[in-house]
N, C-alpha and C positions, 0 to 999 in steps of 0.2 A: 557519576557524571561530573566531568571538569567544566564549570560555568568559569565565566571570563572576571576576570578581577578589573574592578577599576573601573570609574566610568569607562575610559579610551577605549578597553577591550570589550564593553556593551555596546558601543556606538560600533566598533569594528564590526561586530558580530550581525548587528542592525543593519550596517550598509551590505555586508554580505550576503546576508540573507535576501533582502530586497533586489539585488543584483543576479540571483540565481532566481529567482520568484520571477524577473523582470524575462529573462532569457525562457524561462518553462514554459511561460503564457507566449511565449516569442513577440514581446511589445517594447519598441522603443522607447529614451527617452522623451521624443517629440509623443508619440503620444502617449505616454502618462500624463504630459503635459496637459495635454487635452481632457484626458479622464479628468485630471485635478480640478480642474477649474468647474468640474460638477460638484466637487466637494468643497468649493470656495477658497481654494488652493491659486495665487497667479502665480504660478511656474512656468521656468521655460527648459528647452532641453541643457540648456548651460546649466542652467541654476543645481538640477536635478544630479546631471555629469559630476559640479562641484560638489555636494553635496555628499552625494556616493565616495568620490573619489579620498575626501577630506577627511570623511565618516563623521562627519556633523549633522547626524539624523535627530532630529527633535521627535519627541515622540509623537508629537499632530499630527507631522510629516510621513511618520510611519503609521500611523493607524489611517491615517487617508488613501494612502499607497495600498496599504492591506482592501478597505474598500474599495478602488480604483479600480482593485485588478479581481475584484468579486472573490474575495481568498476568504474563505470562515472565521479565519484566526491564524494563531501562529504555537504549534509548541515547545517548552523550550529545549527539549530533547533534541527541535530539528536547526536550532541557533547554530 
């Protein structure tokens, strides 16, 4: 299994994941937005869009998201 080298290519791998995760559950950015702010997350759907887009995923950001969207976990098989 080829893991991603580098931070950039663990944030890439991060925002993709979450991106396909986001499209499966069929949930916009607006509302994860709304999910987040159960987990004390203030996002908006920009913030979120930037985020993804940039692949500037904090890992808070993603373990919240993983919450959010009621998801077990993540393996890295499926990065």
């Amino acid at each position: 299994m080829g893991f991603a080298k580098g931070e950039r290519g663990w944030a890439q791998l991060a925002a993709r994941h979450l991106k396909a995760e986001l499209k499966r559950a069929d949930v916009t950015y607006e509302e994860l937005a709304e999910k987040l702010k159960e987990h004390g997350f203030a996002e908006t759907k920009a913030s979120i869009s930037n985020k993804l887009a940039r692949a500037t995923v904090p890992a808070s950001f993603f373990l919240a998201c993983l919450a959010a969207l009621e998801l077990d976990g993540v393996r890295l098989e499926d990065l």
